[in-house]
C-alpha positions in Angstrom: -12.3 -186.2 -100.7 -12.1 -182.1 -100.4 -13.3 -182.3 -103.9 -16.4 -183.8 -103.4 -19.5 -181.8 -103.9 -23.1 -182.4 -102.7 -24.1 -181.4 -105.8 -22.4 -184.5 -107.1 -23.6 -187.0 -104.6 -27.3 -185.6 -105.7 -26.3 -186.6 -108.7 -24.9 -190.6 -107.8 -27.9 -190.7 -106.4 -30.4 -190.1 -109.0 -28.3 -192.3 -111.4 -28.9 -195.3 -108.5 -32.6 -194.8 -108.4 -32.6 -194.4 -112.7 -30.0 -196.6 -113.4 -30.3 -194.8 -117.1 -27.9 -191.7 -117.2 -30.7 -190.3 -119.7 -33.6 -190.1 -117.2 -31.2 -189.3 -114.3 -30.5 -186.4 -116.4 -33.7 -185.0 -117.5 -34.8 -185.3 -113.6 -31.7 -183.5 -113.0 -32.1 -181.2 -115.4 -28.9 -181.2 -117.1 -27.3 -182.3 -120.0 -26.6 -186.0 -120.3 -22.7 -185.9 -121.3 -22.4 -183.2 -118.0 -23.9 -185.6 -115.6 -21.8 -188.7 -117.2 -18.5 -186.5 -116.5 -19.9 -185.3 -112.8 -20.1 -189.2 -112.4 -16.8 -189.4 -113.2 -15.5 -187.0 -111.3 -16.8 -188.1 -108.3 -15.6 -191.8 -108.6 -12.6 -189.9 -109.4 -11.9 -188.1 -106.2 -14.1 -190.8 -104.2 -11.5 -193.4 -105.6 -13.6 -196.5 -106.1 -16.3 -197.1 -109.6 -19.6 -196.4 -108.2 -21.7 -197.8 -111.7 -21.0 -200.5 -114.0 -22.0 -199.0 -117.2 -22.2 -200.1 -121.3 -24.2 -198.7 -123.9 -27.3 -200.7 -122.7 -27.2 -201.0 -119.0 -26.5 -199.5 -116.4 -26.2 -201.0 -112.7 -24.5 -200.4 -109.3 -21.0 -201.6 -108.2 -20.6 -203.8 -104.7 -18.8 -200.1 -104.1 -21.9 -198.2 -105.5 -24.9 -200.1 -103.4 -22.6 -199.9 -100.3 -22.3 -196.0 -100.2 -25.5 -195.7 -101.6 -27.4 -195.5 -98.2 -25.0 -192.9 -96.3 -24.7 -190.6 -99.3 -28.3 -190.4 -98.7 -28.5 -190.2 -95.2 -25.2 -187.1 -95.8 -27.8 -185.4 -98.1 -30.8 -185.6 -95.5 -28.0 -183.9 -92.9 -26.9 -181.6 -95.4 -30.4 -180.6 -96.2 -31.5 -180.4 -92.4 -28.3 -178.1 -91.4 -29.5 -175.8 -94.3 -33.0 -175.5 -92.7 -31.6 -175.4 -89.3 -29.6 -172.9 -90.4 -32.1 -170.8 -92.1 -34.7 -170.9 -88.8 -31.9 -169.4 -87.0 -31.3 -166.5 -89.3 -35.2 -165.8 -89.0 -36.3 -166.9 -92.7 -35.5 -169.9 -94.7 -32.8 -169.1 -97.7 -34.5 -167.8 -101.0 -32.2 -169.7 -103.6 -31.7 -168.0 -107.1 -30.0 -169.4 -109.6 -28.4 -167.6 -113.0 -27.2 -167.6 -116.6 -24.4 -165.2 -116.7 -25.8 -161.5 -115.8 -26.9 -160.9 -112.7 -27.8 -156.8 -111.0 -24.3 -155.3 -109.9 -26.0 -154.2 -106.7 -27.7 -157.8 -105.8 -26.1 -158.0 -102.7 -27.0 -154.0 -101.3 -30.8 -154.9 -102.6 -31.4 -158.0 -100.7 -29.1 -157.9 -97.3 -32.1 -156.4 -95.4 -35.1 -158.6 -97.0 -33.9 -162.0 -96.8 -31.2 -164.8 -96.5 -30.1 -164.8 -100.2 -28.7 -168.2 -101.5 -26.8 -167.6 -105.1 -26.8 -171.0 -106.7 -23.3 -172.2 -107.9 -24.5 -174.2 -110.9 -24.7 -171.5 -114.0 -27.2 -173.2 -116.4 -29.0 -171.9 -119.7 -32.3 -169.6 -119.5 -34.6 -172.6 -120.0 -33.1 -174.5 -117.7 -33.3 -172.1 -114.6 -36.8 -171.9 -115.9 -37.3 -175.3 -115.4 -35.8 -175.3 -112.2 -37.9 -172.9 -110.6 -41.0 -174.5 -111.9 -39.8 -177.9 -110.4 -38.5 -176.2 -107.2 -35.3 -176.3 -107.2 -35.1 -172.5 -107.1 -37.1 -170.2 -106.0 -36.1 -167.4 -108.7 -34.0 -167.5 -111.3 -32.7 -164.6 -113.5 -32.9 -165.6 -117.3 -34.4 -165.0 -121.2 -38.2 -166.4 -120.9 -41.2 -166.3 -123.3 -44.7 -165.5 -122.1 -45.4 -169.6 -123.5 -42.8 -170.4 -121.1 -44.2 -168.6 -118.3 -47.7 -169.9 -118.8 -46.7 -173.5 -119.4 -44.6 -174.1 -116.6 -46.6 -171.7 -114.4 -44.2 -168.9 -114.1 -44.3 -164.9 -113.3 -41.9 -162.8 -114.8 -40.5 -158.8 -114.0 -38.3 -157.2 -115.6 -34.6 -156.9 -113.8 -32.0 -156.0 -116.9 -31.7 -156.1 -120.3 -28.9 -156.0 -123.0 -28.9 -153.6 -126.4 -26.9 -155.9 -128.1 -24.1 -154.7 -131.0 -22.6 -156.7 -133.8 -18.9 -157.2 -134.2 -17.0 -157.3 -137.7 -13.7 -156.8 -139.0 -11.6 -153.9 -139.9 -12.2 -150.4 -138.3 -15.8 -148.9 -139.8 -17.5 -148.8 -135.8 -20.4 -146.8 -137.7 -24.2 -148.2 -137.5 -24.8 -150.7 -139.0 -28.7 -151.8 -140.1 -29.9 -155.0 -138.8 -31.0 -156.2 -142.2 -27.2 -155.5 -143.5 -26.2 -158.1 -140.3 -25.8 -162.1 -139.5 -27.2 -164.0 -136.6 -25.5 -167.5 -135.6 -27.6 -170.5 -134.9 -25.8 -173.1 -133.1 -26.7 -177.1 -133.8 -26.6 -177.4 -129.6 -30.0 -176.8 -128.5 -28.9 -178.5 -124.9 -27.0 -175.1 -124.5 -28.3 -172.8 -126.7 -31.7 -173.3 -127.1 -33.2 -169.8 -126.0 -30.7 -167.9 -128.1 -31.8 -169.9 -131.3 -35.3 -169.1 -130.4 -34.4 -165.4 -130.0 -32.1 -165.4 -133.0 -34.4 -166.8 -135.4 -36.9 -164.4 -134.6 -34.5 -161.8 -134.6 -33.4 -163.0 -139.0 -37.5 -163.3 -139.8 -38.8 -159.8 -138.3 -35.5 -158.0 -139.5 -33.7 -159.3 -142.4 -30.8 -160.1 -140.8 -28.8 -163.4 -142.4 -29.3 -166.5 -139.9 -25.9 -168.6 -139.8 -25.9 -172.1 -138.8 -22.9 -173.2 -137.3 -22.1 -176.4 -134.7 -19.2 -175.5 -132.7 -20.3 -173.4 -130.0 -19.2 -170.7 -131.6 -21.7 -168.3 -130.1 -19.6 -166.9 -127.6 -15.7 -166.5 -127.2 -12.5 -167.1 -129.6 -14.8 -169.4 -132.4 -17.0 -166.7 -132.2 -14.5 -164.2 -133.6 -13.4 -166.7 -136.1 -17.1 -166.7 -137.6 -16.7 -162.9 -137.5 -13.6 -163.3 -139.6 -15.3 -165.6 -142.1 -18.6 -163.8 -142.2 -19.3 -161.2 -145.3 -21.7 -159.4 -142.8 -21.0 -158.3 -139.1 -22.3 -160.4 -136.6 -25.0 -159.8 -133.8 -23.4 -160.7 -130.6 -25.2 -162.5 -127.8 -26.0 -161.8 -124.0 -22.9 -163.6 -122.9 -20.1 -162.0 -125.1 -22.0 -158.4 -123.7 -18.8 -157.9 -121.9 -16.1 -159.9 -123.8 -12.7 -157.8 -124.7 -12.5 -157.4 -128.7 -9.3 -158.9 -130.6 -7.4 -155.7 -132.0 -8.5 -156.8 -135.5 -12.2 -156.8 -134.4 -14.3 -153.9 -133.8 -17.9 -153.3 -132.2 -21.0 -151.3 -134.4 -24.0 -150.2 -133.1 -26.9 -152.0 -134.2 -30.5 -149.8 -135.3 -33.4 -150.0 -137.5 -34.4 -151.6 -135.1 -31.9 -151.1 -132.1 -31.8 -155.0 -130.8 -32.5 -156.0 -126.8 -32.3 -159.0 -124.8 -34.5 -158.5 -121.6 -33.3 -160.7 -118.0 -36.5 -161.4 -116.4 -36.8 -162.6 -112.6 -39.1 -165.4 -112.7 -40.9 -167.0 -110.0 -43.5 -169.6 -109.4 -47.0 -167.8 -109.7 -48.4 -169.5 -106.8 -45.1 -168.4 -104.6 -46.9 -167.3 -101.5 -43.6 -167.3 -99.1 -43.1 -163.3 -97.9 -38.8 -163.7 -98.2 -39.2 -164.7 -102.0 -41.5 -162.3 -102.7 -39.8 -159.4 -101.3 -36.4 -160.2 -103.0 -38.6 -160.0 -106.4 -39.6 -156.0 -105.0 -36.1 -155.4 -103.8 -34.6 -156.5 -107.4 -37.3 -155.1 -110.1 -38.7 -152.0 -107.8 -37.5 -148.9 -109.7 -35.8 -151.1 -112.4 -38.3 -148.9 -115.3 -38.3 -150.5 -119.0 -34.5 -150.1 -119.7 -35.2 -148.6 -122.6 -36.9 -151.9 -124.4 -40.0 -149.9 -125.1 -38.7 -146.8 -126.4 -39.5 -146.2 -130.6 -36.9 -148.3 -132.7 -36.3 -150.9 -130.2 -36.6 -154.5 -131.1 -38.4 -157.6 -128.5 -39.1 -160.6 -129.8 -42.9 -161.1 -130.2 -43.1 -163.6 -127.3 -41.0 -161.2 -125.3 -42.8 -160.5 -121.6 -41.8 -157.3 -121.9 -42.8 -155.9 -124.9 
């Protein structure tokens, strides 16, 4: 049972009202096969099947319907110690949730505005989006469009950004144009829809050679076997920014035009609450362009920050 996470009993409980993994999951936000493996987990560790399941039904076990009601009532708790919690500390928690990239100096920014809550689940860009604009955040760090902003009701500032680099074999770590580079394009849109976005954009305005690929090879070790493969070198993304190079690998600049990827702290435009708005000022005060509106650098032309 020290396994269990809230988290997961949100989700047993949104399959119970469903009872079709598929709505529970766009409700939840999150990718079907992630919330059937969750599910799993938690019948796991809990040690009793919670859902009888095939591939056309869906319904609650004797088990299920009997822990239905206090995994409810352990939520409302849970929920109500939170709030308790945050009256106590003089402002409720401002919850912001992430991709992978978030300000070195978060903590020093925000300790004197307001009870910071980082959320543990780590979720694509249009996902926090979409989180934030159902509530379940309050901000979210991530890659948005000004479409996204205005159709989910969004604001956006600017709070990093990324020159990104290609990798390639052998040991030339001159420039390298970005006509005379490859993009990848991967077939998982659950995970990777925001980079295909950017990434197309990125082959039309520049030149650069889009690569379709279906493996998740965007980021780590498949990533450097595409590198291996690829005539061209290959534009990294926002998530291998950091990643150590194999010794046969090697990193080139990137220019005509230098390529960014801007973070934007997003919020809801009708956010009205004075802790969630002063975390916004404590994170993008002083933050300046980063550089993503100097001469030769490249946005995408939905970019906010262009």
């Amino acid at each position: 049972m020290t396994s269990v996470e809230l988290r997961q009993l949100r989700y047993f409980v949104a399959v119970a009202e469903e009872l079709n993994f598929g709505r529970a999951a766009e409700r939840l936000l999150i990718a079907g096969p992630s919330l059937s493996q969750q599910i799993k987990a938690l019948e796991r560790d809990l040690g009793v099947r919670l859902f009888d399941r095939d591939r056309r039904s869906v319904s609650l076990t004797a088990a299920g319907s009997a822990l239905l009601p206090h995994t409810r009532a352990l939520l409302e708790r849970a929920d109500d110690l939170q709030r308790r919690a945050g009256r106590l500390s003089g402002s409720e928690p401002v919850r912001l949730g992430y991709v992978n990239w978030l300000p070195s100096d978060l903590t020093a920014r925000t300790a004197t505005v307001a009870q910071l809550h980082l959320d543990a689940w780590v979720a694509p860009s249009h996902t926090q989006a979409a989180r934030v604009a159902a509530g379940g955040l309050d901000l979210a760090v991530c890659w948005v469009r000004t479409e996204d902003l205005e159709d989910r009701g969004l604001r956006a500032r600017l709070i990093g950004a990324d020159r990104l680099y290609a990798v390639a074999g052998g040991d030339d770590t001159s420039e390298v144009a970005a006509r005379d580079t490859a993009v990848l394009l991967d077939d998982d849109t659950t995970s990777w829809s925001s980079w295909n976005v950017y990434a197309e954009e990125l082959a039309q305005d520049t030149g650069a050679r889009a690569v379709r690929i279906s493996n998740g090879g965007i980021t780590g070790p498949a990533f450097f076997d595409h590198v291996r493969r690829c005539s061209r070198p290959v534009v990294n993304s926002p998530k291998g920014q950091t990643t150590p190079l194999p010794p046969d690998l090697v990193q080139r600049p990137v220019t005509a035009p230098e390529i960014y990827w801007t973070w934007s702290l997003v919020w809801r435009e009708n956010e009205d609450r004075p802790a969630v708005l002063a975390v916004v000022d404590a994170l993008c005060d002083g933050v300046g362009d980063l550089g993503v509106r100097a001469p030769g650098a490249w946005l995408p032309d939905g970019d906010p920050h262009r």
